[in-house]
C-alpha positions in Angstrom: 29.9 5.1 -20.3 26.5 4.8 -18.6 25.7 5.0 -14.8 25.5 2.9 -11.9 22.1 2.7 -10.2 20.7 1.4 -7.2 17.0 0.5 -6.6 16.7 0.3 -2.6 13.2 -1.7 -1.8 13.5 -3.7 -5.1 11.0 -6.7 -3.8 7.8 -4.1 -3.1 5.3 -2.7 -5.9 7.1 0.7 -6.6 10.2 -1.1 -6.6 9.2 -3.3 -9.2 7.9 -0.6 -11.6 11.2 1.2 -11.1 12.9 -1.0 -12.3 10.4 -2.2 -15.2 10.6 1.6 -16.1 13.9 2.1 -16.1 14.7 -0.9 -18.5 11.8 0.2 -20.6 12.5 3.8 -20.9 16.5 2.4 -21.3 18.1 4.2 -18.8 21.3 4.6 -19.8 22.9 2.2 -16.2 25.8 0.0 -16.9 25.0 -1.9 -13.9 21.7 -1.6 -11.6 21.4 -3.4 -8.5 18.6 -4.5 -6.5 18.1 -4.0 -2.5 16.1 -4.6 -0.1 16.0 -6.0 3.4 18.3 -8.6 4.6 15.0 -11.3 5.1 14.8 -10.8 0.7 18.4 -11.2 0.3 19.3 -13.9 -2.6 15.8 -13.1 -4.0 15.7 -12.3 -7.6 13.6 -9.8 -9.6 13.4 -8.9 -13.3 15.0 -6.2 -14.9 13.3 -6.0 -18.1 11.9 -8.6 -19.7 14.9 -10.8 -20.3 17.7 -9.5 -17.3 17.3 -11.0 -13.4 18.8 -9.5 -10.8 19.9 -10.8 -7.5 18.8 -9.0 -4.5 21.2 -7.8 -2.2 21.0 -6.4 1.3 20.6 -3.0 2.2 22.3 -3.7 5.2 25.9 -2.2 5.4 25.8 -2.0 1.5 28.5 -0.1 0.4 27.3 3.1 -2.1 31.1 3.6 -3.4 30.9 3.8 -7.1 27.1 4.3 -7.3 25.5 7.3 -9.1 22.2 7.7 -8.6 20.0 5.6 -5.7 16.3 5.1 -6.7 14.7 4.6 -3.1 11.1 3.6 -2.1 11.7 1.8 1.2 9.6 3.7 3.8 10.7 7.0 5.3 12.3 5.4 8.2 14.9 3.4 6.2 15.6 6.4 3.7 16.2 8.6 6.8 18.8 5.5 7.9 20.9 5.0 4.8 20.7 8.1 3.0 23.6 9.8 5.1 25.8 7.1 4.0 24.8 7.0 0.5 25.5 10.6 0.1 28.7 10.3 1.7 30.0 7.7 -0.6 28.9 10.0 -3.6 25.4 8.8 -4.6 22.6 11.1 -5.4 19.6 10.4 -3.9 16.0 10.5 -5.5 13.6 9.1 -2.4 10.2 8.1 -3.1 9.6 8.8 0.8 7.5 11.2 2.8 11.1 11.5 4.8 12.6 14.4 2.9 9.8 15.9 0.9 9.4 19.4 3.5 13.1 19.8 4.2 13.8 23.1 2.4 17.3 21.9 1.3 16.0 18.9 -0.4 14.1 20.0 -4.1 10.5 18.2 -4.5 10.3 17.9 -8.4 7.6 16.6 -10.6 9.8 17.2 -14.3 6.8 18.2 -16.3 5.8 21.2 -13.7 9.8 22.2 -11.8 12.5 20.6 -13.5 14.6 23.5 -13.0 14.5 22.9 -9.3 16.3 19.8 -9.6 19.7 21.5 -9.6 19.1 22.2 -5.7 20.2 18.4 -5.0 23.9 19.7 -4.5 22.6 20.8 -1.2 22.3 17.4 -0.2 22.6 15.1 -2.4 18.7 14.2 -2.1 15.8 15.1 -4.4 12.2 14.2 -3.4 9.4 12.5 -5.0 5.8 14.2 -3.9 3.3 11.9 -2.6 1.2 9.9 -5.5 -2.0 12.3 -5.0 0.5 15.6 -5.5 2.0 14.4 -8.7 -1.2 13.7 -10.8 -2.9 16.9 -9.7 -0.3 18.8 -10.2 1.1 17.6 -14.0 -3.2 18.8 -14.7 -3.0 22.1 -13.3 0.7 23.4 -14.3 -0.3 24.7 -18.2 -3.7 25.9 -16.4 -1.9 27.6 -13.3 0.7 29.6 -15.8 -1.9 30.4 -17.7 -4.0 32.1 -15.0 -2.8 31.7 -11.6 -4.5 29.7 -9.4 -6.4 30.9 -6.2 -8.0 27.9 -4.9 -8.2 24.2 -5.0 -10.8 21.8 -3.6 -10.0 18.4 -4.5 -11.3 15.0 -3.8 -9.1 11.7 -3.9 -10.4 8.1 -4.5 -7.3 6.2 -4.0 -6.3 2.5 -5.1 -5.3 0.1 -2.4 -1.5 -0.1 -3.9 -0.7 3.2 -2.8 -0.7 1.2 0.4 1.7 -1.6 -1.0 1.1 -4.8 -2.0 -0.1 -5.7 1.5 -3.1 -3.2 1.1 -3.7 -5.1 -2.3 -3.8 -8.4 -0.4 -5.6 -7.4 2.0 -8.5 -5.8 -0.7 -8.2 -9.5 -2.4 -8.9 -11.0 0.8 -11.7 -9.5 1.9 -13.5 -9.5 -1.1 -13.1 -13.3 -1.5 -14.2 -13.6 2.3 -17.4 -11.4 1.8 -18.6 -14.1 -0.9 -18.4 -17.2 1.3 -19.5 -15.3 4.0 -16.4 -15.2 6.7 -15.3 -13.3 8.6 -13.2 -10.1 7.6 -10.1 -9.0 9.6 -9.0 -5.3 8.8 -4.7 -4.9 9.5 -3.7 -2.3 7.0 -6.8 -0.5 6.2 -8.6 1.1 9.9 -11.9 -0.2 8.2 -13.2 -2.5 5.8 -11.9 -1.8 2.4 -13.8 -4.7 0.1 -17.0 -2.7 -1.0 -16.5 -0.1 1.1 -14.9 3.5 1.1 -12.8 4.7 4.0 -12.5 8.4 4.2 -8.8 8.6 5.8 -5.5 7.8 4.5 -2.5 8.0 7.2 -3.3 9.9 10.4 -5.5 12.0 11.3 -3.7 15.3 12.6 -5.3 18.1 15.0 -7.3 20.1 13.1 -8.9 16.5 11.5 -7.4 16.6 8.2 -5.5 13.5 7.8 -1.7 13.5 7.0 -2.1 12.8 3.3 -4.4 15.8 3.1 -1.7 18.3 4.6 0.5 16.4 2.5 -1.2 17.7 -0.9 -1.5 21.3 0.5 1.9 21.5 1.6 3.6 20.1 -1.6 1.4 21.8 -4.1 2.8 25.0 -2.6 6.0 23.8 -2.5 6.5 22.3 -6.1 4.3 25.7 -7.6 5.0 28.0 -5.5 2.9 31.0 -4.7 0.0 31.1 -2.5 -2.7 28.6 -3.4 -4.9 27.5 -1.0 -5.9 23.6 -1.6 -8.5 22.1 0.4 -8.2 18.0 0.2 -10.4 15.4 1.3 -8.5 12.0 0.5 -10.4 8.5 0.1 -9.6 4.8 -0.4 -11.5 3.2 -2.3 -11.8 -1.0 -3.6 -10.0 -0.7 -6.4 -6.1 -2.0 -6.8 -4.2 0.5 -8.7 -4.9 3.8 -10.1 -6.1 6.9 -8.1 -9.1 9.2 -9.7 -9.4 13.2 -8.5 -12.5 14.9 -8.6 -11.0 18.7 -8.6 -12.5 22.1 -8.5 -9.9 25.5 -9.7 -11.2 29.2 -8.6 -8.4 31.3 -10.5 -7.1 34.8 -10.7 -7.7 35.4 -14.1 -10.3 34.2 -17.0 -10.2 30.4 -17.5 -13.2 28.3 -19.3 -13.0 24.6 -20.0 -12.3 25.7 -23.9 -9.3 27.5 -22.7 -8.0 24.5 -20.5 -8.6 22.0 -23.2 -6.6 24.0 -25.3 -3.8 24.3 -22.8 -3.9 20.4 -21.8 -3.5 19.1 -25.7 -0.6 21.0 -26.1 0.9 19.8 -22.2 3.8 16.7 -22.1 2.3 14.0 -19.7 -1.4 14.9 -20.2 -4.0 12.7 -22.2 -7.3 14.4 -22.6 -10.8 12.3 -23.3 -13.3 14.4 -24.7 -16.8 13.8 -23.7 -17.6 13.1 -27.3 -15.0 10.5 -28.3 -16.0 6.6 -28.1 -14.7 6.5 -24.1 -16.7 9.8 -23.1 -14.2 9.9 -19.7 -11.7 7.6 -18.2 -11.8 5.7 -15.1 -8.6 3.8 -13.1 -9.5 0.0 -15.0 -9.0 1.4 -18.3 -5.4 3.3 -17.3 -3.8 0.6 -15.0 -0.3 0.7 -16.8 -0.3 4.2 -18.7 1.8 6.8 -17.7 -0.1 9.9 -18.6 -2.1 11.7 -16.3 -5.7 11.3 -17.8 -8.1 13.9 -17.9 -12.2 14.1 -18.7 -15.5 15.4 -17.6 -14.4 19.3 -17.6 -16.7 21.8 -17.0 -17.3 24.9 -15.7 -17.3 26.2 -12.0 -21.1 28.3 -11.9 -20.5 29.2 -8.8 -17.3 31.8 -8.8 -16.1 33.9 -11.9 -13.0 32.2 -13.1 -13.7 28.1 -12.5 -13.5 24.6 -13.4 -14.2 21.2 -12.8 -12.6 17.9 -14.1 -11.7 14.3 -13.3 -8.0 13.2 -13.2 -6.9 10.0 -13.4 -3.5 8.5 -13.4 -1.9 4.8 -12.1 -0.2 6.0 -8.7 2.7 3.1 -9.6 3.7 4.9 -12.4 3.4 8.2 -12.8 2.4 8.6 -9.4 5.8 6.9 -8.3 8.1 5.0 -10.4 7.7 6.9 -13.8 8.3 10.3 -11.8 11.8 9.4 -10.5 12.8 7.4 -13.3 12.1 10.7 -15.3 14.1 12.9 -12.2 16.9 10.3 -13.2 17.1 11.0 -16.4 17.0 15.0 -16.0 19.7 14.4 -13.5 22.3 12.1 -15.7 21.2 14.3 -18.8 22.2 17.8 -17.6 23.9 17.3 -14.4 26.0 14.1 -14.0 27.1 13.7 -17.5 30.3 11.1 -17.6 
């Protein structure tokens, strides 16, 4: 007997990869259903390459009989429905920024705290981190038991998707504006995005760090634990999916890029280039798609005793989103909800 699942913002670009993943990975659902706003009601998405699935309205949906809610909806609808969804026995795994600091609700990335997952009896909710979080911390896990990690510094060039499909439009846009010369109109982005970087991603908070900045701090202490200071400077960049991290480790104890190559070829989740193979080190055209976090371009830190340097890169629709909580899914049905 397999499990009912719902998938709440089924039309947007997470949406869509959840449910790609689940039917590729073969989630064991019996039925999934597909919802989304009342104005996308009747419209249908795949499931798979063969199922289609009608959309239904989140509105007033009724969660009796549903397991497990996959939800990627923006914070302010999780923060609506989720009460109700709990109530009528569904467990919640929100790709939202709603629930990720509430102490009750775990924040799990399964390759780094799966065991923390059993803290969704609290209330029914488990968190996804945000898409910058996950990536960095699948790479630093095997380095950080290991030898403890003091300090991060760490760098984001972040794809236009992480921003939905209208900051991909809005990308195409301007690019094919800024060929026939017209003019450019910026609505998602605060700046020009089409050959251009913009160093700010959400808003910016009082001490000038920008919200997804104190959002990599904050969850990278709470998914690891411990007191590790991360210092985060977060970019968008022109490209449409796949984010790239430029990150700098000071740790506790002895750790050379031999060491952590060692440790990352024996890590789940991790695909390491080596500056000698044919690709040398990846970059976010060549991983669009993948679901490992990709690492290259390790070296060491000069400047402190115990550090490194490497480029991560990783496509922020999959692992970054729709791969993590498909993968929280099936930790949950596997040793928690077993029918």
């Amino acid at each position: 007997m397999g499990y009912t699942v719902a998938v709440v913002g089924a039309t947007g670009v997470v949406g869509h990869e959840i449910l790609s993943t689940l039917a590729e990975r073969e989630f064991p659902a019996d039925k999934v259903i597909a919802l989304a706003s009342r104005k996308s009601s009747g419209r249908e998405v795949s499931y798979g390459e063969k199922k289609i699935l009608k959309v239904e309205a989140l509105d007033n949906f009724d969660f009796t009989g549903v397991d497990i809610v996959l939800s990627s909806a923006g914070a302010k609808i999780s923060a609506e429905f989720a009460p109700a969804a709990v109530k009528a026995g569904a467990v919640i795994i929100d790709n939202t920024s709603h629930f990720r600091m509430d102490p009750d609700v775990p924040l799990v990335v399964p390759e780094v705290n799966p065991e923390a997952i059993a803290g969704y009896t609290k209330k029914g909710i488990i968190a996804n981190p945000n898409c910058s979080t996950i990536q960095m911390v699948v790479a630093l896990k095997p380095l950080h038991d290991a030898a403890k990690i003091k300090r991060i510094v760490v760098s984001t060039y972040q794809s236009v998707s992480g921003a939905g499909k209208e900051g991909m439009d809005e990308l195409f846009e301007q690019s094919r504006k800024f060929f026939v010369s017209d003019e450019m109109k910026s609505e998602i982005f605060a700046k020009q995005i089409a050959f251009n970087v913009i160093p700010q991603i959400d808003v910016f908070m009082d001490d000038g760090s920008t919200k997804e900045e104190w959002k990599m701090m904050v969850e990278t202490k709470k998914i690891m634990g411990g007191e590790i200071k991360v210092a985060a400077t977060c970019v968008r960049v022109p490209v449409f999916i796949g984010h790239s991290e430029a990150i700098n480790v000071e740790f506790e104890d002895e750790m050379t890029p031999q060491m952590a190559r060692s440790l990352w070829k024996k890590a789940k989740g991790i695909s390491l280039i080596e500056r000698q193979s044919d690709m040398e080190y990846i970059t976010p055209a060549e991983i669009a798609g993948e679901d490992d976090v990709f690492i290259s371009r390790i070296r060491s830190d000069q400047t402190v005793d115990n550090g490194i340097s490497f480029w991560c890169v990783a496509d922020n629709l999959r692992k970054g989103a729709a791969l993590n909580a498909v993968q929280i899914a099936e930790v949950l049905a596997q040793k928690y909800l077993k029918k």
